[in-house]
C-alpha positions as a Markdown table, in Angstrom:
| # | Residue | x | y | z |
|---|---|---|---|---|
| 1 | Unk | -14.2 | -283.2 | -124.9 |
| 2 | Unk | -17.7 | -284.1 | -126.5 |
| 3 | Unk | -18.4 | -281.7 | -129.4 |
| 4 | Unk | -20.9 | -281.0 | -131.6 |
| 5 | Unk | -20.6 | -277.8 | -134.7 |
| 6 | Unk | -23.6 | -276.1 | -135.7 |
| 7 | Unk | -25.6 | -272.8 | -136.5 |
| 8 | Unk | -28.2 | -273.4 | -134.0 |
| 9 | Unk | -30.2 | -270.5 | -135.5 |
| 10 | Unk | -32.2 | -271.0 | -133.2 |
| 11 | Unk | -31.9 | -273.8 | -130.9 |
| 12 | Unk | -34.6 | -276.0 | -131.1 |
| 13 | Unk | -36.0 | -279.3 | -129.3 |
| 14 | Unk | -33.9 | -281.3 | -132.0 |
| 15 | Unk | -31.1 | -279.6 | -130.8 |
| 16 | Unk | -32.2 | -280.4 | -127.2 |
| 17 | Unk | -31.8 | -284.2 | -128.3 |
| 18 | Unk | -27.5 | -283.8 | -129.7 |
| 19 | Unk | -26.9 | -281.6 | -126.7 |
| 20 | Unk | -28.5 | -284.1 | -124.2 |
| 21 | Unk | -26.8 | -287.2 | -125.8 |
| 22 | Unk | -23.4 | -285.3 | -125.8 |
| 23 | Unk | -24.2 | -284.7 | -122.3 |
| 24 | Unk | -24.7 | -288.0 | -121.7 |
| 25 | Unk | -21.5 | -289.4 | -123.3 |
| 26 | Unk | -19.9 | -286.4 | -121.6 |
| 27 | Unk | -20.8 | -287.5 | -118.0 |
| 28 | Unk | -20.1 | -290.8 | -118.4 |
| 29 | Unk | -16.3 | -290.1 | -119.5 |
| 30 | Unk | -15.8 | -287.2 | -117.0 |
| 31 | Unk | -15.6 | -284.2 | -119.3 |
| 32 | Unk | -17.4 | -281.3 | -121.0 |
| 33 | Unk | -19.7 | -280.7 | -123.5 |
| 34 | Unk | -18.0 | -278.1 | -126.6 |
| 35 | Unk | -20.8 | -276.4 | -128.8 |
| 36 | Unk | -18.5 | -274.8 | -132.0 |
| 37 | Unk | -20.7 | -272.6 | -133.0 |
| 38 | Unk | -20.6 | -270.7 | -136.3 |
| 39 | Unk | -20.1 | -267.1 | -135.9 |
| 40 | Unk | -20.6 | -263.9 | -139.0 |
| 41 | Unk | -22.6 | -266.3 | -141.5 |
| 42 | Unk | -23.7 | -269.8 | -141.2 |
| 43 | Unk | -22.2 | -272.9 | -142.9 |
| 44 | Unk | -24.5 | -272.1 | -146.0 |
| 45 | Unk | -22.8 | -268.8 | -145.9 |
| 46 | Unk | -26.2 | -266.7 | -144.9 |
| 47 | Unk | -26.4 | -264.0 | -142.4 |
| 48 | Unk | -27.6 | -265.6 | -139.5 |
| 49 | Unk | -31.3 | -265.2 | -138.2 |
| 50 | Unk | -30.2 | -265.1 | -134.7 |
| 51 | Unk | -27.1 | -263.8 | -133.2 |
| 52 | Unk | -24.1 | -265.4 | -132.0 |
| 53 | Unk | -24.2 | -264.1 | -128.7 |
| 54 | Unk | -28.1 | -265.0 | -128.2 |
| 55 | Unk | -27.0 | -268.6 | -129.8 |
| 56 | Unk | -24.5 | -269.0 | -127.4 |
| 57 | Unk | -27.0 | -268.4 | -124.8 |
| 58 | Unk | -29.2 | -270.7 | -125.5 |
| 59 | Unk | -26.8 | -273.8 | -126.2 |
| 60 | Unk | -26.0 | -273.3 | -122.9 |
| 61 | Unk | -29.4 | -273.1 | -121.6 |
| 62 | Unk | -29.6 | -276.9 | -123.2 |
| 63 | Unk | -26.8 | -278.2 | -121.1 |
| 64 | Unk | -23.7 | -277.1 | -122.9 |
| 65 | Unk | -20.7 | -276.5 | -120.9 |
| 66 | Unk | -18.7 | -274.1 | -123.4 |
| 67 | Unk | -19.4 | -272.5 | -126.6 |
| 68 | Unk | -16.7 | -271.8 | -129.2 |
| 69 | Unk | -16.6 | -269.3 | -132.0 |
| 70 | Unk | -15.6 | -270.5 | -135.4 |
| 71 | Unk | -15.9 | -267.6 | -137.5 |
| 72 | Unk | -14.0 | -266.4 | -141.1 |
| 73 | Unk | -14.6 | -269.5 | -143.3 |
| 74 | Unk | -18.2 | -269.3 | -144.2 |
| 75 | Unk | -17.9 | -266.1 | -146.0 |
| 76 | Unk | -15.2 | -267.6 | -148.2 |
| 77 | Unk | -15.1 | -271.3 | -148.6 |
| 78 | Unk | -17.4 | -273.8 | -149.8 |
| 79 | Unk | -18.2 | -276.9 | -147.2 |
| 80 | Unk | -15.7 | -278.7 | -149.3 |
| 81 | Unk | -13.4 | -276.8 | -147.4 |
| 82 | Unk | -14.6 | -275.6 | -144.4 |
| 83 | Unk | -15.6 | -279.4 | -142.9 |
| 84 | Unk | -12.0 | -280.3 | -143.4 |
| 85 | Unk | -10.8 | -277.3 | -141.2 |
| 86 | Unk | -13.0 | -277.1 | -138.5 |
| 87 | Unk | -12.5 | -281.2 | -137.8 |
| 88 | Unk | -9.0 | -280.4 | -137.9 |
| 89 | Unk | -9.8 | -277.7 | -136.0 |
| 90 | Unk | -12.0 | -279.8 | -133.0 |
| 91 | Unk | -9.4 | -282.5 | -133.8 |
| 92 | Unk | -6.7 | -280.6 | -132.4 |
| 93 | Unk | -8.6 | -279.1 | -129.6 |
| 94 | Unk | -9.2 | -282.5 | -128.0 |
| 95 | Unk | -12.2 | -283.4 | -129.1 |
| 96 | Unk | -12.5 | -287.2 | -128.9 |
| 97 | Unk | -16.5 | -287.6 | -129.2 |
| 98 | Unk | -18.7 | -285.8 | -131.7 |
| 99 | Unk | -22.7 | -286.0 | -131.6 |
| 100 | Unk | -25.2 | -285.8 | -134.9 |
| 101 | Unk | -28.2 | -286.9 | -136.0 |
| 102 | Unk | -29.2 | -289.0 | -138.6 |
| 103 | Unk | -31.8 | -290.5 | -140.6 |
| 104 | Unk | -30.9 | -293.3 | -141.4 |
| 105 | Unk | -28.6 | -295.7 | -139.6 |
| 106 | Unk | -24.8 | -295.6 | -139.2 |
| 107 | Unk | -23.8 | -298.5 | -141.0 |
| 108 | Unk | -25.2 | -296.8 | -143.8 |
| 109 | Unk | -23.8 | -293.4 | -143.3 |
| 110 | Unk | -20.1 | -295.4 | -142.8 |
| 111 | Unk | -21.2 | -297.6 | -145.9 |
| 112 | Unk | -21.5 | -294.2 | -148.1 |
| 113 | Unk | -18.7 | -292.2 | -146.3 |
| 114 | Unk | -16.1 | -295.2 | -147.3 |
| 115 | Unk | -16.5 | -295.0 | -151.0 |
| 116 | Unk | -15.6 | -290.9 | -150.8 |
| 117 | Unk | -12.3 | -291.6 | -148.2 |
| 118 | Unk | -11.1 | -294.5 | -150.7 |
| 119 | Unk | -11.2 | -292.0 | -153.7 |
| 120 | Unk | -9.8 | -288.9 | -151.5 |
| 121 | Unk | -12.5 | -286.4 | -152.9 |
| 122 | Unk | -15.3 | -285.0 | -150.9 |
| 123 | Unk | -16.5 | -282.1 | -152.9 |
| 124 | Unk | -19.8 | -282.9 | -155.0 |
| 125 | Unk | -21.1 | -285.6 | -153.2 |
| 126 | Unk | -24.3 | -286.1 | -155.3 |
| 127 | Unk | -27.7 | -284.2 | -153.9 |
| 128 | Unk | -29.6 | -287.3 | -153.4 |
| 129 | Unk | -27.6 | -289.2 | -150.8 |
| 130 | Unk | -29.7 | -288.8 | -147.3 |
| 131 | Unk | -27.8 | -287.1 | -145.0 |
| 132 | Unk | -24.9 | -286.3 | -147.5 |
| 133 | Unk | -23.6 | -283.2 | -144.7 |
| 134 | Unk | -23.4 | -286.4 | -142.2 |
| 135 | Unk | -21.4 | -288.6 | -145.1 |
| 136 | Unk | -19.2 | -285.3 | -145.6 |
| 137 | Unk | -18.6 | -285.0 | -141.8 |
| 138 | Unk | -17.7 | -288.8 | -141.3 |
| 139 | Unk | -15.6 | -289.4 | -144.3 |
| 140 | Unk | -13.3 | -286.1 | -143.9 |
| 141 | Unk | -12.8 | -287.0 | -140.3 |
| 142 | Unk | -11.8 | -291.0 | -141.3 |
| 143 | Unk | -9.3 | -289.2 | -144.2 |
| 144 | Unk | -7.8 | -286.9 | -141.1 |
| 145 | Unk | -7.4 | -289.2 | -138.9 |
| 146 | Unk | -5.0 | -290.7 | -141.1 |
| 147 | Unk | -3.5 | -287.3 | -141.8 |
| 148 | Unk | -3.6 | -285.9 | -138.0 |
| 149 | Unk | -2.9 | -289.7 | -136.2 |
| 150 | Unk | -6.3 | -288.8 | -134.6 |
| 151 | Unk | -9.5 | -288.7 | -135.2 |
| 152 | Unk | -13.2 | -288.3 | -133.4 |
| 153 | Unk | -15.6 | -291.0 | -132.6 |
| 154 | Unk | -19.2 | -290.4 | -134.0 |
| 155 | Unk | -22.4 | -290.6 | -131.9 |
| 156 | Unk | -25.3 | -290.7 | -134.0 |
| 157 | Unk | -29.0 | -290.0 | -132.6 |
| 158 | Unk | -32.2 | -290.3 | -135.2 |
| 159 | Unk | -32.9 | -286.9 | -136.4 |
| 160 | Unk | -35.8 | -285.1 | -134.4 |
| 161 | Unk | -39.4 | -285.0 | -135.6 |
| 162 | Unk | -43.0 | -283.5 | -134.7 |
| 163 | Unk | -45.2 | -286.4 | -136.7 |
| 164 | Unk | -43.6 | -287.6 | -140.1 |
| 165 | Unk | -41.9 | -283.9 | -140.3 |
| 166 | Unk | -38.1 | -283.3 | -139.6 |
| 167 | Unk | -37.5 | -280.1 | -137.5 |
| 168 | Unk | -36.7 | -277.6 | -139.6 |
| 169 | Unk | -34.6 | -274.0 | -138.5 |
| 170 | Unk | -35.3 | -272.7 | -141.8 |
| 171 | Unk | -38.9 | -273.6 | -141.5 |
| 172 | Unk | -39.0 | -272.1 | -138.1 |
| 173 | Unk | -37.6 | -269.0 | -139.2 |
| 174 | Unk | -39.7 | -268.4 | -141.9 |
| 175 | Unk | -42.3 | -269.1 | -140.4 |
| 176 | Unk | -41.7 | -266.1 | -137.3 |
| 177 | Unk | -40.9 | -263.6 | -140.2 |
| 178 | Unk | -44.4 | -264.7 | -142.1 |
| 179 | Unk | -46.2 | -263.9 | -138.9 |
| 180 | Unk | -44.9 | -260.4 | -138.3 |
| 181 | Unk | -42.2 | -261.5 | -135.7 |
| 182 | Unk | -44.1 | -262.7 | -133.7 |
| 183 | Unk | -43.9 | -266.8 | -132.8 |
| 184 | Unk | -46.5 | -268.8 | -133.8 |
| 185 | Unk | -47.9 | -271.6 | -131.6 |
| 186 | Unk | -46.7 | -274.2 | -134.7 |
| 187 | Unk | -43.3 | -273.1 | -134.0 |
| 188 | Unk | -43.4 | -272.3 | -130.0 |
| 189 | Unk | -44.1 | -276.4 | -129.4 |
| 190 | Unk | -40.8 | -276.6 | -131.8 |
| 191 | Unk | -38.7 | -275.0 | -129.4 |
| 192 | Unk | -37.5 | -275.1 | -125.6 |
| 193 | Unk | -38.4 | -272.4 | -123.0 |
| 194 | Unk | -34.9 | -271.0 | -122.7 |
| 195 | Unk | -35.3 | -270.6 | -126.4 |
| 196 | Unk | -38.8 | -269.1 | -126.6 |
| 197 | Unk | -37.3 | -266.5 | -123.4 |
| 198 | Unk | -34.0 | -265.6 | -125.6 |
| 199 | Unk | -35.6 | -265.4 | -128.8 |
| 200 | Unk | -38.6 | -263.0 | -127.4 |
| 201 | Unk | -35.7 | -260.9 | -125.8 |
| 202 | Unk | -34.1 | -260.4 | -129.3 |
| 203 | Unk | -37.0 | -259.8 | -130.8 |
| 204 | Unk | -37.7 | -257.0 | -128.5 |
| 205 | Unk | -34.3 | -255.5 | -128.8 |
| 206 | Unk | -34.9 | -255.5 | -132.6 |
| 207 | Unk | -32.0 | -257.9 | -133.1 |
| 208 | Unk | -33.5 | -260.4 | -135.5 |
| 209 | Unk | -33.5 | -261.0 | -138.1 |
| 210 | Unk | -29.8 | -260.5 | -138.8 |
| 211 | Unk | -29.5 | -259.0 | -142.5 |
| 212 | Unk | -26.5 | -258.5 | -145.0 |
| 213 | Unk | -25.3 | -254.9 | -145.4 |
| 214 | Unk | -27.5 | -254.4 | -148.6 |
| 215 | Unk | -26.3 | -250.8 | -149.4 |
| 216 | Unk | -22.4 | -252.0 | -149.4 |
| 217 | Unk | -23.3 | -255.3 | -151.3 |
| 218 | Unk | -25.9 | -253.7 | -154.3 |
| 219 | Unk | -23.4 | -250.7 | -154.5 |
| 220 | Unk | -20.7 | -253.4 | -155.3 |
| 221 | Unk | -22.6 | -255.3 | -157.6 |
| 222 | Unk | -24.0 | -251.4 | -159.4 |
| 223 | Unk | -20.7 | -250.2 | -160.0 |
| 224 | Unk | -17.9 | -252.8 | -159.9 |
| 225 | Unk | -16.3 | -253.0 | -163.5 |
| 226 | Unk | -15.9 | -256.7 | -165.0 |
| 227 | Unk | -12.4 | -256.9 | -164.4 |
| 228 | Unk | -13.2 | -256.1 | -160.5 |
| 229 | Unk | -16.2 | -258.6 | -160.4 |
| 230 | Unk | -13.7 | -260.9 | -161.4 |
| 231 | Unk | -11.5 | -260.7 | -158.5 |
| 232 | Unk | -14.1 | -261.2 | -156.0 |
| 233 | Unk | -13.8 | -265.1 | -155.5 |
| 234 | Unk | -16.7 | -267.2 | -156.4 |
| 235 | Unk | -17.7 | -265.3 | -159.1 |
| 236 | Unk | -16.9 | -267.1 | -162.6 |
| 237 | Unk | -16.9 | -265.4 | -166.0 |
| 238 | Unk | -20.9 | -266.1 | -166.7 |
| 239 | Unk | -21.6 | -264.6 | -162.9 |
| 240 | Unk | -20.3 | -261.4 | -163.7 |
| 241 | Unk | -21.7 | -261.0 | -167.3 |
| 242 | Unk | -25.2 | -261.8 | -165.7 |
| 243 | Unk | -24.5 | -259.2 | -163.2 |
| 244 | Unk | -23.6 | -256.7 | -165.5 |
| 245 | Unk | -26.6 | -257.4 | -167.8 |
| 246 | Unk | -28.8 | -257.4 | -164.7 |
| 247 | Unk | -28.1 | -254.2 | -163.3 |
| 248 | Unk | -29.6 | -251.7 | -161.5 |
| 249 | Unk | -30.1 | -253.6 | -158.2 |
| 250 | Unk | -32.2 | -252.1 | -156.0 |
| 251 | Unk | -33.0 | -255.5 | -154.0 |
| 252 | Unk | -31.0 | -259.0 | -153.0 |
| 253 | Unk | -34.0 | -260.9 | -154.6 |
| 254 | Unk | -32.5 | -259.5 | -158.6 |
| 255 | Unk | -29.4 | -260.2 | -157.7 |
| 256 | Unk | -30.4 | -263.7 | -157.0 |
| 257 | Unk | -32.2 | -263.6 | -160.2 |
| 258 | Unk | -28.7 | -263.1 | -162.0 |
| 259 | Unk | -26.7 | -265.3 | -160.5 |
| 260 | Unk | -29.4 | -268.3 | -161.1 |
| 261 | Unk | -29.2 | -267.6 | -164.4 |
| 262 | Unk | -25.7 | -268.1 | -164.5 |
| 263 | Unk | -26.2 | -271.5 | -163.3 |
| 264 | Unk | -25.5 | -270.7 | -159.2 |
| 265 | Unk | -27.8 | -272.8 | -157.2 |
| 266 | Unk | -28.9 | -271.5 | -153.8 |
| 267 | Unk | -25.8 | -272.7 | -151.8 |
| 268 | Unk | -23.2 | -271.0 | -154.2 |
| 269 | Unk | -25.5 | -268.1 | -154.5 |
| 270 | Unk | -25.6 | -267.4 | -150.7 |
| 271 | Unk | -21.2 | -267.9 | -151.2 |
| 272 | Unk | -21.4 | -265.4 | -154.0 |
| 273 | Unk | -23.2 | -263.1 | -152.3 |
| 274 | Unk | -21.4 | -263.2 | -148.8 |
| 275 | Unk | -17.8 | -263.1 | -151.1 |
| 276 | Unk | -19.0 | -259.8 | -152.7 |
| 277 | Unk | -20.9 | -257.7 | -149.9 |
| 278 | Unk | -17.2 | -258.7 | -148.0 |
| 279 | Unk | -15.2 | -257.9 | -151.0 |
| 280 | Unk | -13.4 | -261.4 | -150.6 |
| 281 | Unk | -10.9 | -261.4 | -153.5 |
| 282 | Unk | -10.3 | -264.7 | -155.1 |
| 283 | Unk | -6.1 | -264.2 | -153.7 |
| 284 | Unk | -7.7 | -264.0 | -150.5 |
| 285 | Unk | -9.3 | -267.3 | -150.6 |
| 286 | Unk | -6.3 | -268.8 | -152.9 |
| 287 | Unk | -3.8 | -268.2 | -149.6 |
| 288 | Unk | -6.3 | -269.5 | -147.1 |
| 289 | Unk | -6.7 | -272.9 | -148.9 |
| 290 | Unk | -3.1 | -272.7 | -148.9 |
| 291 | Unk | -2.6 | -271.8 | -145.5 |
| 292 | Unk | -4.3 | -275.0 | -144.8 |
| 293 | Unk | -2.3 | -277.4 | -147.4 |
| 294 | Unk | 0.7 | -276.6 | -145.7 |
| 295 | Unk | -0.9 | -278.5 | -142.1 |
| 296 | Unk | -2.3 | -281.6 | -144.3 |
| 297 | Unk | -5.7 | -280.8 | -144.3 |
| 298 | Unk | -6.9 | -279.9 | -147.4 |
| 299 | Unk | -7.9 | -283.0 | -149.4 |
| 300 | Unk | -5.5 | -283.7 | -152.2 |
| 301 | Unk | -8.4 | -283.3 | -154.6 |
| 302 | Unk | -9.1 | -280.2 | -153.4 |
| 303 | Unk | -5.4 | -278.4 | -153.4 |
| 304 | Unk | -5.3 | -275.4 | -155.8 |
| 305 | Unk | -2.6 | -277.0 | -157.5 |
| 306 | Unk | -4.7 | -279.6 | -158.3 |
| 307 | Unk | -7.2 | -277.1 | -159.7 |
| 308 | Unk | -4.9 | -276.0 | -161.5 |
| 309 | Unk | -3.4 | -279.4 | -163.1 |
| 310 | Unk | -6.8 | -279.8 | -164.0 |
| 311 | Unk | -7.3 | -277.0 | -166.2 |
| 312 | Unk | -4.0 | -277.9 | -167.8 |
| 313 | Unk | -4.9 | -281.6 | -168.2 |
| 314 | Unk | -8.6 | -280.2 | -169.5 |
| 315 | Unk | -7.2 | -277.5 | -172.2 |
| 316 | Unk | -4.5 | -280.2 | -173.5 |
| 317 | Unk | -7.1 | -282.8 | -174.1 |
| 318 | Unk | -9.7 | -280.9 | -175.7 |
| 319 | Unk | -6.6 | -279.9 | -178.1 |
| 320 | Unk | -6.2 | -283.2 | -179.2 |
| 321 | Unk | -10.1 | -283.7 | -179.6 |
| 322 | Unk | -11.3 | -285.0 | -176.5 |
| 323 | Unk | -14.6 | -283.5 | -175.5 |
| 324 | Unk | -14.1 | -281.6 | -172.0 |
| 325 | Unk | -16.8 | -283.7 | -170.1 |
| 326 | Unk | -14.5 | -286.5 | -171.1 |
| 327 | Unk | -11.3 | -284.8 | -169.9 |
| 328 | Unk | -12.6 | -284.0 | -166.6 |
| 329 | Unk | -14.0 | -287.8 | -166.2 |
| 330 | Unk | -10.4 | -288.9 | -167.6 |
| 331 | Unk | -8.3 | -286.2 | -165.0 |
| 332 | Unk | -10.9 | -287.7 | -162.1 |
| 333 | Unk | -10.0 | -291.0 | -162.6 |
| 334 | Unk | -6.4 | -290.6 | -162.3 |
| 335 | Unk | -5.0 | -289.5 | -166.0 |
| 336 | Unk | -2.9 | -287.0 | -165.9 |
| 337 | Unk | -0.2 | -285.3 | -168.1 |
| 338 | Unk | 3.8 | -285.5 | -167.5 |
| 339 | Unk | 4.4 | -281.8 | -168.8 |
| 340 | Unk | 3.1 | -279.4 | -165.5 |
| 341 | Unk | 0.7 | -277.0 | -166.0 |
| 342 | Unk | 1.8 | -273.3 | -166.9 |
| 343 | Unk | 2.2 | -270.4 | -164.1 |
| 344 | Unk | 2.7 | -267.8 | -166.5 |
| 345 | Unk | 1.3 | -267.2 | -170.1 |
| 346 | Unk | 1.9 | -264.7 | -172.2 |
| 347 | Unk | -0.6 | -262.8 | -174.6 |
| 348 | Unk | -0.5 | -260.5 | -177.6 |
| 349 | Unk | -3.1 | -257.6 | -177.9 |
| 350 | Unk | -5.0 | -255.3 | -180.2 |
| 351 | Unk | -4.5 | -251.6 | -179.6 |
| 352 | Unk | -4.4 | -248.8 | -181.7 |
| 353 | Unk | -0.8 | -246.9 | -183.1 |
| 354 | Unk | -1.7 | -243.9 | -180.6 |
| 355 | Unk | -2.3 | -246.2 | -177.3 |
| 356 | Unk | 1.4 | -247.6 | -177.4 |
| 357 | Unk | 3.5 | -244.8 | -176.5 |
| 358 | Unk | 1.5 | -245.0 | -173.1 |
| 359 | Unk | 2.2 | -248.3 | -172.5 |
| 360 | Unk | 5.1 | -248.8 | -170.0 |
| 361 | Unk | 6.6 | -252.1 | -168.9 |
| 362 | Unk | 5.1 | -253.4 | -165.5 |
| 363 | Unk | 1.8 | -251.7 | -166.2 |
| 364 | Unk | -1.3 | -253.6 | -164.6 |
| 365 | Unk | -3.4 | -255.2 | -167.3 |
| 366 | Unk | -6.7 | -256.0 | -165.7 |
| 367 | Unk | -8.3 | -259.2 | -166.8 |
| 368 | Unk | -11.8 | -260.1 | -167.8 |
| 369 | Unk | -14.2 | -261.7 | -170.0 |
| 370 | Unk | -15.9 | -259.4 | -172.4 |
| 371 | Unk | -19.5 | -259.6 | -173.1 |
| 372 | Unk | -18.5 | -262.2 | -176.3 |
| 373 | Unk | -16.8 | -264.4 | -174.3 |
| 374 | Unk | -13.1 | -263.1 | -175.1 |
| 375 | Unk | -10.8 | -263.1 | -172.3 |
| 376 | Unk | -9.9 | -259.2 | -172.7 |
| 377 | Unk | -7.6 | -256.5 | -170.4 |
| 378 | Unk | -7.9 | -253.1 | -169.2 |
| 379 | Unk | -5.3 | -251.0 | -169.5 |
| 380 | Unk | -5.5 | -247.7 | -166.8 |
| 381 | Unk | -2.4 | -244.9 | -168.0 |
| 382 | Unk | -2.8 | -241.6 | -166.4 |
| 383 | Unk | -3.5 | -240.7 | -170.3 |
| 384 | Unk | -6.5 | -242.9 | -171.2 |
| 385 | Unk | -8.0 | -246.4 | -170.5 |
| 386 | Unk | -7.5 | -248.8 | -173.1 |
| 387 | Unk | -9.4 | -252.1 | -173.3 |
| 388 | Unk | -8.2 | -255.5 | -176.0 |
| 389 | Unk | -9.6 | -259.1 | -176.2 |
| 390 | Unk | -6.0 | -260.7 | -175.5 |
| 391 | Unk | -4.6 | -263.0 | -178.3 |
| 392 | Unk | -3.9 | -266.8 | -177.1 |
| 393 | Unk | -3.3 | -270.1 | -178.7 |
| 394 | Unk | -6.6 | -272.2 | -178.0 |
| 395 | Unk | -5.0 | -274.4 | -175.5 |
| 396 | Unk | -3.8 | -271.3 | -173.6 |
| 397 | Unk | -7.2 | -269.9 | -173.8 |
| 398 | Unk | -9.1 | -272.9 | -172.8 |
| 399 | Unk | -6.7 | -272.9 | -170.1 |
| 400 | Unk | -6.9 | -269.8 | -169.0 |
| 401 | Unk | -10.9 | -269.9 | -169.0 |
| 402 | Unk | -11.2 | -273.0 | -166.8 |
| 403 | Unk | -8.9 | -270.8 | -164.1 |
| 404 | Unk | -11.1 | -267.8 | -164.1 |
| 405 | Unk | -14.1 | -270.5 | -164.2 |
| 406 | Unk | -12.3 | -272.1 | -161.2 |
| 407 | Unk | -13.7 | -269.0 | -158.8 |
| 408 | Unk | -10.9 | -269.5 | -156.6 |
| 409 | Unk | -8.0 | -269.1 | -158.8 |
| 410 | Unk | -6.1 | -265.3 | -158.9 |
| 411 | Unk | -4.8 | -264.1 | -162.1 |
| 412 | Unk | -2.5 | -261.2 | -162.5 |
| 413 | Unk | -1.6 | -259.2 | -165.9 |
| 414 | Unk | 1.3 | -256.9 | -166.3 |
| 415 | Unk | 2.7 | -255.8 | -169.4 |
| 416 | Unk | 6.2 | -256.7 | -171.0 |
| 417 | Unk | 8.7 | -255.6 | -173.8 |
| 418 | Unk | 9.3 | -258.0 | -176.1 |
| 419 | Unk | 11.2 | -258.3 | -179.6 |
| 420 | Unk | 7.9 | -258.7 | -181.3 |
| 421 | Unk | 6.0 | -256.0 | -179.4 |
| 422 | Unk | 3.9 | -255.5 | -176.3 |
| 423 | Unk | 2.4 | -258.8 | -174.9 |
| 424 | Unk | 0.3 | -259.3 | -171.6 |
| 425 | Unk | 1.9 | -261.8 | -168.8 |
| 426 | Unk | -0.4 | -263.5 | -167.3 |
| 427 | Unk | 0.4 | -265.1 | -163.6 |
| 428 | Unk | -1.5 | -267.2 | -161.0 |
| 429 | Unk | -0.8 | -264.9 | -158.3 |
């Protein structure tokens, strides 16, 4: 099979160009032409523009032979992850051929992609690189094909352009909303008929644009407590104090004002959002990644227990001193620490002589980061609520921080009996 993965959103004449080269490397070994289209939000984790169904449509109205839905991941993983898993996934499938474009030539996009398989980490590959999606795309699928005995052959075509300007979905769609849904003659000579015909259809039907479900989502981020917030994955500590500070939302634009302060840029934002109108829960995520490991696919990099050495690794350097820029360089480059990291910590708390007697072992202790910066609990009896900041050596602490600050990472508190008194165990559930 020849495949190519996409949004489409909406298929346009650059579009035209991968689905005609796949067609042509497609006739020429006898088989068909496999369009893995995203399906719920796109692979920048957006509601889509257009939907699946009139996507579909049109990549076949380009000369596809078959669409498949791939559908699930956007909503809860970053690219780091989802590339991986759907190469795996085309891999497996029998694709043999995959089709891209490109600006600039292959020997360079192989030149980049081997420095990230030799290292084994494809997460942060730096902003500036041209085509850095394309580097992500080759490199995983060289580092699988080690892992799977298999792997795709790349087709690159030059990416497609009216004058000196790349064609642009997000241009295109922006620029039908600006004009009151209607398609400007800059953007009709952008796409093919079949297009145009589908797109007018939706239009009519008052299918597009697609939209998140603002009510559940700004409800969410309204009333969720901290300690809730902090179970939806992709949300670290400074997220969730910006989005408690920022409240009331009324529109998505504030609650992209929020999460920009906490440092999110757009792609994370888009994640954030997506994770919370869904209500994806950081355990959620954490099983799926693992899901995954257990098939080979994940990068080693990128394995939560590798997350989760380097928190360890982190908090036990910056003990001794060592800045935690430093650590993370050091952990990166292969250091490590022979003692493993910590599944369970335990944590001493502040309460009052007349909260104890309603404390009971096994109680939930909900975790979250005060407005101070103290990882705290709450406590939920059916006699009162009860809130501490929990007591932790520094290392512990630090530890603990970079696992919330991991987004991905599920902690669990219950509350214990011991000699000395009431303490909080803490487990990476």
């Amino acid at each position: 099979m020849i495949g190519i993965s996409a949004d489409f959103d909406p298929v346009h004449l650059g579009h035209v160009d991968l689905i005609q080269k796949a067609r042509q490397v497609a006739d020429e070994k006898g088989e068909e032409v496999v369009i893995y289209l995203n399906k719920g939000y796109s692979a920048n984790h957006a509601p889509f523009f257009t939907s699946f169904e009139a996507r579909s449509k049109m990549a076949l109205e380009a000369g596809a032979d078959r669409i498949v839905p791939i559908e699930g991941l956007h909503h809860r993983l970053t690219m780091a992850y989802t590339v991986p898993i759907r190469i795996a996934m085309m891999i497996e499938d029998g694709v043999r051929d995959y089709v891209d474009a490109a600006d600039v030539s292959p020997a360079k996009i192989k030149k980049y992609a081997s420095n990230f398989v030799k290292q084994g980490i494809f997460s942060g590959i730096p902003r500036q690189l041209p085509n850095r999606n394309v580097i992500r795309w080759y490199a995983v699928n060289e580092f699988l094909g080690k892992v799977l005995a298999n792997k795709m052959e790349f087709h690159f075509i030059p990416e497609s352009k009216v004058g000196e300007e790349k064609i642009s979905g997000r241009i295109i769609r922006r620029e039908i909303i600006d004009n009151n849904m209607e398609i400007p003659k800059s953007v009709q000579r952008l796409l093919p008929k079949s297009t145009m015909k589908i797109l007018k259809e939706e239009i009519n039907k008052d299918n597009i644009p697609g939209e998140r479900n603002l009510e559940v989502l700004l409800d969410r981020l309204n009333n969720f407590s901290r300690p809730r917030l902090l179970e939806i994955a992709h949300l670290n500590a400074v997220a969730v104090e910006e989005i408690v500070q920022g409240r009331k939302y009324r529109k998505e634009t504030s609650a992209w004002a929020s999460l920009r302060k906490a440092g999110y840029g757009p792609v994370l934002t888009r994640l954030a959002l997506s994770c919370s109108e869904e209500n994806v829960t950081r355990r959620e995520v954490y099983d799926l990644i693992r899901c995954y490991e257990k098939d080979g696919i994940i990068p080693p990099d990128q394995k939560v227990e590798r997350v989760i050495e380097r928190a360890w690794f982190v908090a036990s350097s910056v003990e001794k001193g060592i800045t935690s820029q430093e650590a993370h360089e050091k952990f990166r480059k292969g250091e490590n620490i022979l003692k493993k990291p910590p599944h369970t910590v335990d944590a001493g708390l502040h309460l009052r002589n007349f909260e104890i007697p309603s404390l009971k072992e096994g109680l939930e202790a909900y975790l979250y980061v005060d407005k101070r910066g103290m990882i705290s609990c709450l406590l939920r009896t059916s006699e009162r609520k009860m809130k501490s900041p929990l007591k932790l050596p520094a290392k512990d602490a630090t530890y603990l921080r970079l696992l919330i600050d991991s987004q991905i990472v599920p902690l669990q508190g219950s509350m214990i009996s011991k000699k000395r008194g009431w303490r909080v165990r803490i487990r990476i559930r």
